[in-house]
Z-matrix of the N, CA and C atoms (Angstrom, degrees):
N
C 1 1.447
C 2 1.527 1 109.24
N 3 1.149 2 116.33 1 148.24
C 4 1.423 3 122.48 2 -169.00
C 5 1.857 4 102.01 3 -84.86
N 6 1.393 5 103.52 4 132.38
C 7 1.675 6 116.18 5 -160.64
C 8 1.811 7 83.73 6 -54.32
N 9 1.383 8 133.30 7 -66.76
C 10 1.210 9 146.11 8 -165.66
C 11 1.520 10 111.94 9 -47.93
N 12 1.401 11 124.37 10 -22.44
C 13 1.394 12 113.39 11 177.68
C 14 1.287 13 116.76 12 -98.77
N 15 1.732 14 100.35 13 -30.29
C 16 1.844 15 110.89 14 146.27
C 17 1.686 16 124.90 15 -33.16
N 18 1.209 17 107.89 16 -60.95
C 19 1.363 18 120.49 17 169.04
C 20 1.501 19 120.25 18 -40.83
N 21 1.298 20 94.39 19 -67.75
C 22 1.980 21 114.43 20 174.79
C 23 1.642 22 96.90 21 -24.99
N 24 2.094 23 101.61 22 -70.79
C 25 1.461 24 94.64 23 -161.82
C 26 1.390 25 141.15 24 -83.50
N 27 1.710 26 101.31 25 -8.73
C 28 0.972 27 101.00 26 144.44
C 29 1.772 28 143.56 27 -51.29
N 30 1.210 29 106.48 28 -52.21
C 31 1.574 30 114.26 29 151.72
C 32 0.828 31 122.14 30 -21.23
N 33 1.746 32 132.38 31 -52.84
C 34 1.338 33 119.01 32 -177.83
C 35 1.112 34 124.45 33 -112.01
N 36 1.535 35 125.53 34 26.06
C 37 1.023 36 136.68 35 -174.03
C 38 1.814 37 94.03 36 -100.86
N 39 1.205 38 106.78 37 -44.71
C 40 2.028 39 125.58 38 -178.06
C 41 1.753 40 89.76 39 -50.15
N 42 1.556 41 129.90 40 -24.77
C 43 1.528 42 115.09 41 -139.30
C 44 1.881 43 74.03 42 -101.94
N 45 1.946 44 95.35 43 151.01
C 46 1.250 45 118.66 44 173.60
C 47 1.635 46 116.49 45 -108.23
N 48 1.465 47 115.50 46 147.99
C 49 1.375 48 119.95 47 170.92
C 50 1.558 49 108.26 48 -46.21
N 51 1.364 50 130.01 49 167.89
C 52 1.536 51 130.50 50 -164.86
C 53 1.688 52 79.74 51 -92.44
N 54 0.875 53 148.26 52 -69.62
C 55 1.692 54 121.16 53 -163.57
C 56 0.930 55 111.70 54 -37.78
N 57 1.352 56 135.08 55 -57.68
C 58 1.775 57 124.70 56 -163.11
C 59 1.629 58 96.30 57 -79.88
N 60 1.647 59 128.67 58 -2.09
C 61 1.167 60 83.01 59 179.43
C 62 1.576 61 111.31 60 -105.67
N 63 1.530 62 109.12 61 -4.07
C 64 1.501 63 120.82 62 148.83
C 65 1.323 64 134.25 63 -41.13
N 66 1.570 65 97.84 64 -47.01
C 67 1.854 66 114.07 65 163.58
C 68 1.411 67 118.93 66 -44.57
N 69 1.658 68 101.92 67 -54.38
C 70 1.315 69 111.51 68 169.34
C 71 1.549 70 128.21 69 -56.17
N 72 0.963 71 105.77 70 -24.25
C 73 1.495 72 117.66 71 -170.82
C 74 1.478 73 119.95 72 -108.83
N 75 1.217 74 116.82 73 -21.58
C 76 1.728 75 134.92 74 172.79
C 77 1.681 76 112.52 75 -24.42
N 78 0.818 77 96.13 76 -68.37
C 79 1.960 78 89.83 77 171.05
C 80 2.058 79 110.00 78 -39.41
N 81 1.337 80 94.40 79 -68.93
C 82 1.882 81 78.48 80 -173.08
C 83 1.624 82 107.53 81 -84.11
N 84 1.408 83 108.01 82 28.80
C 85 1.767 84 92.96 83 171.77
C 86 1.395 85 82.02 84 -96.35
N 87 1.317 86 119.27 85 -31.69
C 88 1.984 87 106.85 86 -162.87
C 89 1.444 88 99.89 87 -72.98
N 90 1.581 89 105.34 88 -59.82
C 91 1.562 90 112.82 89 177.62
C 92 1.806 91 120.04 90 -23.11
N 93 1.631 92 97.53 91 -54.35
C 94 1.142 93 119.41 92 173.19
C 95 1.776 94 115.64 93 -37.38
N 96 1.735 95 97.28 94 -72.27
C 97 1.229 96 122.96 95 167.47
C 98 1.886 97 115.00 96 -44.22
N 99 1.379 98 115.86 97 -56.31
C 100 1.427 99 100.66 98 163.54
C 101 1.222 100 147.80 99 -80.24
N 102 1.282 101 95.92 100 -11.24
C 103 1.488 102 101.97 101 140.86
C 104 1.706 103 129.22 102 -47.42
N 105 1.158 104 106.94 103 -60.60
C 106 1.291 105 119.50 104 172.31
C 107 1.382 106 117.74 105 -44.55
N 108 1.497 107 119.46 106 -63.40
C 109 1.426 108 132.92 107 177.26
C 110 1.698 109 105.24 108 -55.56
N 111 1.094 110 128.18 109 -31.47
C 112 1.358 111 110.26 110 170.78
C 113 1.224 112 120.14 111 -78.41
N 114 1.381 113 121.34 112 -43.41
C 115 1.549 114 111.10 113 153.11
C 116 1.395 115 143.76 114 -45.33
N 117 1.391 116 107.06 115 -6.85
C 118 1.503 117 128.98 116 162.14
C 119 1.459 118 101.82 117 -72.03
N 120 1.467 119 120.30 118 119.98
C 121 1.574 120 122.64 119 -178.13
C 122 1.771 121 95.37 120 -79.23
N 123 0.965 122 114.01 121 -12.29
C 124 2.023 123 102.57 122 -174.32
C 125 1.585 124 95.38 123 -87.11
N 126 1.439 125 111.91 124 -46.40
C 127 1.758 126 115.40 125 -142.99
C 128 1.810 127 86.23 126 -94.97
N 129 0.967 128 119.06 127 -52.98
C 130 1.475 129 129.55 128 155.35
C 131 1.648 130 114.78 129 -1.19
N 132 1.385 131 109.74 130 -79.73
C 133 1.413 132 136.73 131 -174.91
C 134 1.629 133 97.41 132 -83.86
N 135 0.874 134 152.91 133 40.40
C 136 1.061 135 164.42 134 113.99
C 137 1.835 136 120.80 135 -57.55
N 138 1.532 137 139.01 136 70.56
C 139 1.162 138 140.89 137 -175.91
C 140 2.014 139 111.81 138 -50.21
N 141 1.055 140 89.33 139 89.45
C 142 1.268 141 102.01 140 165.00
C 143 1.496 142 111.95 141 -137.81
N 144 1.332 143 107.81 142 163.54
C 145 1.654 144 110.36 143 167.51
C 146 1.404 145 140.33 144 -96.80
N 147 1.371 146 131.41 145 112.82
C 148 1.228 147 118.06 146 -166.81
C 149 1.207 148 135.67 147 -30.10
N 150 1.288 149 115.99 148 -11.93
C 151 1.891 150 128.50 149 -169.36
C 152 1.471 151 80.39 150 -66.09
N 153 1.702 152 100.73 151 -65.20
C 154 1.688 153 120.38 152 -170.75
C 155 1.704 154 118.96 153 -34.24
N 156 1.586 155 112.21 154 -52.34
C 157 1.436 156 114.11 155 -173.43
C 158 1.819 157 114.70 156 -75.34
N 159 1.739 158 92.64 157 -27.90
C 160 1.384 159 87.73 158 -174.85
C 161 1.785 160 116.75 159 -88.48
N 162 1.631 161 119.57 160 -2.96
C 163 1.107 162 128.39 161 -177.25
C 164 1.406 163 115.34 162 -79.11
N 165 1.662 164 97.09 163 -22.64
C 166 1.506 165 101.05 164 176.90
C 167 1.572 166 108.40 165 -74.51
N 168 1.110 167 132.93 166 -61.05
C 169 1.580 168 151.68 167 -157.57
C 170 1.426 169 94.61 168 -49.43
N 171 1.872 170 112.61 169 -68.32
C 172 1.171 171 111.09 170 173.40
C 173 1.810 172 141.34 171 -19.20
N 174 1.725 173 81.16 172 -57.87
C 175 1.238 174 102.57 173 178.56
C 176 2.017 175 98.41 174 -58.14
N 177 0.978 176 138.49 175 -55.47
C 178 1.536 177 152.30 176 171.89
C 179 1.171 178 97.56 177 -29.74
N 180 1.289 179 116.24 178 -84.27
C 181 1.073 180 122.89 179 172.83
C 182 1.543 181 149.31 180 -5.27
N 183 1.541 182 98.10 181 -50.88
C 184 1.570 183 119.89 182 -163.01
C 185 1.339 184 99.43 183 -103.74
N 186 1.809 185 107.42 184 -30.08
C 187 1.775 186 94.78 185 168.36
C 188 1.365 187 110.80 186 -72.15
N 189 1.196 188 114.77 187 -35.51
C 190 1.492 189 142.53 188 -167.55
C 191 2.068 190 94.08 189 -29.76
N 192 1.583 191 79.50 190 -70.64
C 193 1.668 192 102.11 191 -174.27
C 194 1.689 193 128.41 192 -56.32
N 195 1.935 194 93.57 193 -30.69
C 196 1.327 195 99.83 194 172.38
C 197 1.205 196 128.13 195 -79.94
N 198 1.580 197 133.14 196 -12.14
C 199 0.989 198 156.08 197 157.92
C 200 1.520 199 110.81 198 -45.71
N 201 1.090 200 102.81 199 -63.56
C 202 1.820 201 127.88 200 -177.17
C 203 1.773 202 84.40 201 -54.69
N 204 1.321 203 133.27 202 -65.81
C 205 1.244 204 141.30 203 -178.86
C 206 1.502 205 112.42 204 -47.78
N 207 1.082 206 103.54 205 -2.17
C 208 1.564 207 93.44 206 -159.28
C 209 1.495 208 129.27 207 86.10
N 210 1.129 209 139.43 208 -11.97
C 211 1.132 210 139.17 209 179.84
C 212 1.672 211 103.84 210 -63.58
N 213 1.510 212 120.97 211 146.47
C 214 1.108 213 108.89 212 169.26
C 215 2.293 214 112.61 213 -89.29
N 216 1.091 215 89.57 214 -177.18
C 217 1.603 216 93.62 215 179.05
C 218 1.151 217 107.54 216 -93.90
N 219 1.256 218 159.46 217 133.74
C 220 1.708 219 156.67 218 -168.18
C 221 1.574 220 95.13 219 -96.46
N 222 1.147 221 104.78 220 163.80
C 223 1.425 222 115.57 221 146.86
C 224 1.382 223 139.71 222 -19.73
N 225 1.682 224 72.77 223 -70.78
C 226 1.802 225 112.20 224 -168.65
C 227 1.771 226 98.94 225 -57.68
N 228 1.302 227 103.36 226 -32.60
C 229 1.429 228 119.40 227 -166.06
C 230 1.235 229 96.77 228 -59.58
N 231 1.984 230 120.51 229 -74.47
C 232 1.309 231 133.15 230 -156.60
C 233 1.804 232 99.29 231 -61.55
N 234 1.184 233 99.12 232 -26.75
C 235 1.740 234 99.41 233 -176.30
C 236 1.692 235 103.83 234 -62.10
N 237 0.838 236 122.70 235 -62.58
C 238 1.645 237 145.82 236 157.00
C 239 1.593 238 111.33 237 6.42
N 240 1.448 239 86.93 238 -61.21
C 241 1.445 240 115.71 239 -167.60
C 242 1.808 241 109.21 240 -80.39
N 243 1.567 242 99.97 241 -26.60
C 244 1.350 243 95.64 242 -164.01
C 245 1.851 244 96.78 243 -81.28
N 246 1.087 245 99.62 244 -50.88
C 247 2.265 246 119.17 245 167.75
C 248 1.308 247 86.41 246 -38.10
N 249 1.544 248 156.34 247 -46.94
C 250 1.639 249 148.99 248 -167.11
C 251 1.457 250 86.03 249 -64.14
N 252 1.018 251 108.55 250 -76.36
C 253 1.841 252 111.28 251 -174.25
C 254 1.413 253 115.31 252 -37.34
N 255 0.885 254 116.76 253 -64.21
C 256 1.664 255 121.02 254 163.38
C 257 1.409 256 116.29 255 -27.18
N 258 1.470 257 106.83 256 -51.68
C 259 1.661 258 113.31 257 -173.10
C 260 1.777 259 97.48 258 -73.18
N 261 1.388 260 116.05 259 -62.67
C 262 1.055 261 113.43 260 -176.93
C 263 1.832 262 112.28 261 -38.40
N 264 1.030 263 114.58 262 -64.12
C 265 1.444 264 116.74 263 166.01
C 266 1.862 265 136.13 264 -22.52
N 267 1.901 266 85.11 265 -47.20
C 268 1.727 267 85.71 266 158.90
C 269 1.468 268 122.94 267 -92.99
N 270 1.684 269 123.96 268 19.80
C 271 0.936 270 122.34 269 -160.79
C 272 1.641 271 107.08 270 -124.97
N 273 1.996 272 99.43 271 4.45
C 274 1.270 273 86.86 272 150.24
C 275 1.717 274 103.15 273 109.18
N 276 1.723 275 95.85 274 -20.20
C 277 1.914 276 82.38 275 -171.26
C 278 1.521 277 98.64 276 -100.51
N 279 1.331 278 123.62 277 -154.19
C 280 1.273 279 131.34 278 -168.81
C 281 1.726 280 125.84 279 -131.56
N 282 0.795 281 147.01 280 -161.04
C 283 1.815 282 129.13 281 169.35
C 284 1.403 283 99.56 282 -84.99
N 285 1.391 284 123.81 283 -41.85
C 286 1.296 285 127.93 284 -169.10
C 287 1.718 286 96.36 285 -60.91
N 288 1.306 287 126.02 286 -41.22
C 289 1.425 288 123.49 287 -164.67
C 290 1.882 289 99.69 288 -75.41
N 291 1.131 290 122.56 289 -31.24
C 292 1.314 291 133.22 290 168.86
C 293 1.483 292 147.83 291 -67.63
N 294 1.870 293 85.81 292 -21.07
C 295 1.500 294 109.69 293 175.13
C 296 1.971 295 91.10 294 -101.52
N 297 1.354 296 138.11 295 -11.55
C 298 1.172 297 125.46 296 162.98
C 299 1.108 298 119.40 297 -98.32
N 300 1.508 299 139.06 298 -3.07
C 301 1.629 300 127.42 299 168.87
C 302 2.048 301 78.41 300 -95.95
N 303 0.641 302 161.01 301 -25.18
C 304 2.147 303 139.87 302 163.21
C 305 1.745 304 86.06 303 -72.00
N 306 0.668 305 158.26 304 -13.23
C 307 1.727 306 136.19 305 -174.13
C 308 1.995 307 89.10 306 -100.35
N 309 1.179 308 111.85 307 -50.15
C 310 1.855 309 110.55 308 -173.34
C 311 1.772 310 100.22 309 -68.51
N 312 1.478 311 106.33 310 -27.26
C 313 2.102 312 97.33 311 163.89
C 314 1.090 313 117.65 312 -68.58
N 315 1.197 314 133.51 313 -35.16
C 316 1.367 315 155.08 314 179.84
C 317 1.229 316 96.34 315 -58.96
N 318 1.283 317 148.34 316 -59.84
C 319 1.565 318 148.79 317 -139.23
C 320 1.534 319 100.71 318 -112.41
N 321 1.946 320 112.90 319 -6.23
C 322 1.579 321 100.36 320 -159.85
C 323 2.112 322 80.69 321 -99.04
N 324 1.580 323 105.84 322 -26.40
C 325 1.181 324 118.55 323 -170.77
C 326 1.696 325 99.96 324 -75.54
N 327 1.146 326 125.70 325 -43.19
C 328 1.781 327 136.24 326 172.41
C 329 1.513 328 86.39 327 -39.73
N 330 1.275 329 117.91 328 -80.78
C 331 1.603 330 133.76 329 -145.97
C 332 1.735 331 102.14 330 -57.69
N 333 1.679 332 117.68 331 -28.91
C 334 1.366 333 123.92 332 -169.39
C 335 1.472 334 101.75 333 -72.79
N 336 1.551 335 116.64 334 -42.11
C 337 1.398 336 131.70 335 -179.23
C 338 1.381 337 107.49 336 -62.38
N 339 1.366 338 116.36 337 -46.43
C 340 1.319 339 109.22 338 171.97
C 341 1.448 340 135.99 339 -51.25
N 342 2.027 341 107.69 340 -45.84
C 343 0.923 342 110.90 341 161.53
C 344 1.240 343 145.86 342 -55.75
N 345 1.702 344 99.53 343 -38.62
C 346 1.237 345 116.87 344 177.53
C 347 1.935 346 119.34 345 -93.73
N 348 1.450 347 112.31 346 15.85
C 349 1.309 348 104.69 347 171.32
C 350 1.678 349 124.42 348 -43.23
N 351 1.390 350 117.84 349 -48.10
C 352 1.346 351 103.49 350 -153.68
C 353 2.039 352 98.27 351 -79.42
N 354 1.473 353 117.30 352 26.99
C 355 1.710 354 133.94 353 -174.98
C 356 1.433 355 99.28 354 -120.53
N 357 1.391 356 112.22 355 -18.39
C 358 1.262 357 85.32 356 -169.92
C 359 1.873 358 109.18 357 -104.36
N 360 1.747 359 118.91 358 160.59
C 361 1.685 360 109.45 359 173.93
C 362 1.486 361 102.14 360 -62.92
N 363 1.036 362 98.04 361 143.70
C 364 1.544 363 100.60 362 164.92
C 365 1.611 364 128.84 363 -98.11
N 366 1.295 365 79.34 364 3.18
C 367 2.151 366 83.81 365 -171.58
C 368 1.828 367 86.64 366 -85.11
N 369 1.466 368 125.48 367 -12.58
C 370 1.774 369 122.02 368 -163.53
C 371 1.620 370 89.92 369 -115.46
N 372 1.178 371 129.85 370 -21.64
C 373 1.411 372 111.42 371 -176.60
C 374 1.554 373 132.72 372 -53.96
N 375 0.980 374 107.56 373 -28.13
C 376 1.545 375 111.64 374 -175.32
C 377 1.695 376 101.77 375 -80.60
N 378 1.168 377 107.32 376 -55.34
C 379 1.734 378 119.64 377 -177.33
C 380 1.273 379 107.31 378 -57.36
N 381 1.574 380 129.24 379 -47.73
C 382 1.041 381 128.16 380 -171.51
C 383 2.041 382 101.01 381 -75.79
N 384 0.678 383 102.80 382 -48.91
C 385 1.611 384 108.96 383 -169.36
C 386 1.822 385 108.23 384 -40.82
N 387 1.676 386 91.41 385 -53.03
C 388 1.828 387 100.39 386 162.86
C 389 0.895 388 116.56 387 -42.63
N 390 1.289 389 118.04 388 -66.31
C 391 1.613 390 134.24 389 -161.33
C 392 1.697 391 91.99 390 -40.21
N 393 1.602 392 92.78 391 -71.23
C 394 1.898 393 99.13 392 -149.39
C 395 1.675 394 91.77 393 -56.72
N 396 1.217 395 122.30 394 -50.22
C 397 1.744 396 118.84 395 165.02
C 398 1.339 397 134.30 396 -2.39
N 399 1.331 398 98.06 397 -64.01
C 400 1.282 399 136.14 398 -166.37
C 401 1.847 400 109.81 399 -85.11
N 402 1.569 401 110.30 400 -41.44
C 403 1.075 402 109.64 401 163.10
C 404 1.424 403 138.53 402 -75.47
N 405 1.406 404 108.36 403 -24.06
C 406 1.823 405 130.76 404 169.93
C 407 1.661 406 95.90 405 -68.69
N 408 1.521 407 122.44 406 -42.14
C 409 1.254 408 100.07 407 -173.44
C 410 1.733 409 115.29 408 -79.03
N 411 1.457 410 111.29 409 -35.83
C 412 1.320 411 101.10 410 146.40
C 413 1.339 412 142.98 411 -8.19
N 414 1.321 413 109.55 412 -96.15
C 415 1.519 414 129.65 413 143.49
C 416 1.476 415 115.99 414 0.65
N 417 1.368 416 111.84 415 -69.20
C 418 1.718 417 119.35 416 179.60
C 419 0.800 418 115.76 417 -58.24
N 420 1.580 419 124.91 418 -43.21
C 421 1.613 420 156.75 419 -169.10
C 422 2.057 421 93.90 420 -48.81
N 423 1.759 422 103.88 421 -60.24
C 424 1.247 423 111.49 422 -157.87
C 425 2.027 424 98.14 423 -89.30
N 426 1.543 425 97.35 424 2.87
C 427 1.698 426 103.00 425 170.17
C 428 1.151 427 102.91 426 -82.94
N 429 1.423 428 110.94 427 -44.55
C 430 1.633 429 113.79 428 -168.82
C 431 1.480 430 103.53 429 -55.73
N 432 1.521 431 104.22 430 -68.66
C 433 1.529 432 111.03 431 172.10
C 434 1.582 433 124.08 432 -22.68
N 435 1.367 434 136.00 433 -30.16
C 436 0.965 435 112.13 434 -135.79
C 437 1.927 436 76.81 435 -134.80
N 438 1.358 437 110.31 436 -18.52
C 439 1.562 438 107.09 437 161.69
C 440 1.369 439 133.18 438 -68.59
N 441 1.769 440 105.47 439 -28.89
C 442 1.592 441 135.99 440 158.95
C 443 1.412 442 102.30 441 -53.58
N 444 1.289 443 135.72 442 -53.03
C 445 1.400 444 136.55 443 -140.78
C 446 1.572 445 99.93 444 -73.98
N 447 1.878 446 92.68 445 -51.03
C 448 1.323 447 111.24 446 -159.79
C 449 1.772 448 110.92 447 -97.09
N 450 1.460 449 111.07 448 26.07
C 451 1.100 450 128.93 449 157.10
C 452 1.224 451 117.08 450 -105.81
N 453 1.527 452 128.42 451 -35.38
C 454 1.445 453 132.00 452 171.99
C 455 1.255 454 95.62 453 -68.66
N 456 1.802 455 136.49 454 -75.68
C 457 1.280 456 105.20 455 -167.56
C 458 1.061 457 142.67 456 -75.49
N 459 1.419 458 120.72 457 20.89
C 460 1.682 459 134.16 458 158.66
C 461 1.614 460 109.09 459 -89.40
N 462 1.369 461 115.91 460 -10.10
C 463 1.296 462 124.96 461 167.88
C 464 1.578 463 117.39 462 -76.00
N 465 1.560 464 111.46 463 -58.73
C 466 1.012 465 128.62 464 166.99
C 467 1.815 466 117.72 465 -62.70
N 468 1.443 467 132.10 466 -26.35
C 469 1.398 468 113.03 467 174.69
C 470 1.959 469 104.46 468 -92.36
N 471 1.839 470 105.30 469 -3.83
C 472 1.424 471 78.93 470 -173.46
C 473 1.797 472 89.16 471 -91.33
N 474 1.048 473 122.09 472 -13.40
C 475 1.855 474 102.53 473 176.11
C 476 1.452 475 101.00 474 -72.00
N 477 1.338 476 131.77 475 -43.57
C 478 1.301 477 107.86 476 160.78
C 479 1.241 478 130.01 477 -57.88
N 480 0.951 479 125.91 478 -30.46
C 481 1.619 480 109.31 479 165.00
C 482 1.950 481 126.68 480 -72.51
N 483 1.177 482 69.58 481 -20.22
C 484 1.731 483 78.49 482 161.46
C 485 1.477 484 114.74 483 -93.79
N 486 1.105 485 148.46 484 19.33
C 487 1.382 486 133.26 485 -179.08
C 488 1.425 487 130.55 486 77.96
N 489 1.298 488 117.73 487 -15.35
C 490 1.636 489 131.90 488 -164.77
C 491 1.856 490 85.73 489 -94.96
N 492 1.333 491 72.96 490 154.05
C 493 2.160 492 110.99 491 -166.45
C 494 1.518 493 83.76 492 -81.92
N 495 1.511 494 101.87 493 109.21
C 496 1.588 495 96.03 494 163.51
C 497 1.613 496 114.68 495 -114.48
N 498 1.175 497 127.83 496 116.87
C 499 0.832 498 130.99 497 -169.97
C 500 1.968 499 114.68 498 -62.79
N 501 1.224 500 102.14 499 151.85
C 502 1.599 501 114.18 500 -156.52
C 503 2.089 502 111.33 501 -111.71
């Protein structure tokens, strides 16, 4: 066998599906990512603590990947996500501020792929890349949801507490 085609297949046998090689890399995709978010003058100036910004992503993340894996999303999961929204909601930012820290994951996760191309299979890259894509926007989708929810009913108990006819 020719030493050079030896070589070739070894090469791609060493290369991993894009979840595990995200797994691998999860610390500087967030790092990456909070970096970014502080350079955002809106999301930035927002007083929270990094434990706080990066516990959320994580959490994104790991469903993010299991999805791509096959795992399905539970319930319990999308519920999860919707209580993030909620929190986010008393914490002051907006959907617009929520749909740009998932667009700055998106670009911290782009930049990881980049780095890590010559690790990753390539016969799963394209499919997988959607997938996890497709599932982070999800994710936000059921953040948004659940920041909406918990903005109407702080809407709705303060007209009740004020006296005004709120309709039901």
């Amino acid at each position: 066998m020719d030493k050079s085609h030896s070589k070739l297949e070894m090469g791609t046998s060493d290369r991993q599906r894009l979840p595990q090689v995200i797994r691998a890399s999860r610390e500087s995709i967030i790092e990456n990512w909070l970096q970014a978010v502080k350079q955002d003058s809106e999301i930035g100036s927002i007083p929270i603590p990094d434990s706080e910004r990066k516990e959320h992503m994580l959490l994104i993340l790991e469903a993010a990947t299991g999805v791509v894996e096959g795992k399905e999303l539970t319930a319990e999961g999308r519920k999860a996500y919707l209580r993030q929204g909620a929190i986010r909601y008393k914490q002051d930012r907006t959907v617009s501020l929520l749909i740009r820290e998932g667009k700055l994951l998106q670009a911290s996760l782009a930049d990881c792929i980049r780095r890590q191309f010559a690790a990753i299979e390539m016969n799963y890259l394209v499919s997988d890349t959607i997938r996890l894509m497709a599932t982070i926007d999800a994710l936000l989708e059921a953040c948004a949801r659940g920041f909406i929810r918990q903005a109407n009913a702080e809407r709705i108990s303060s007209r009740r507490r004020s006296g005004r006819n709120v309709p039901v």
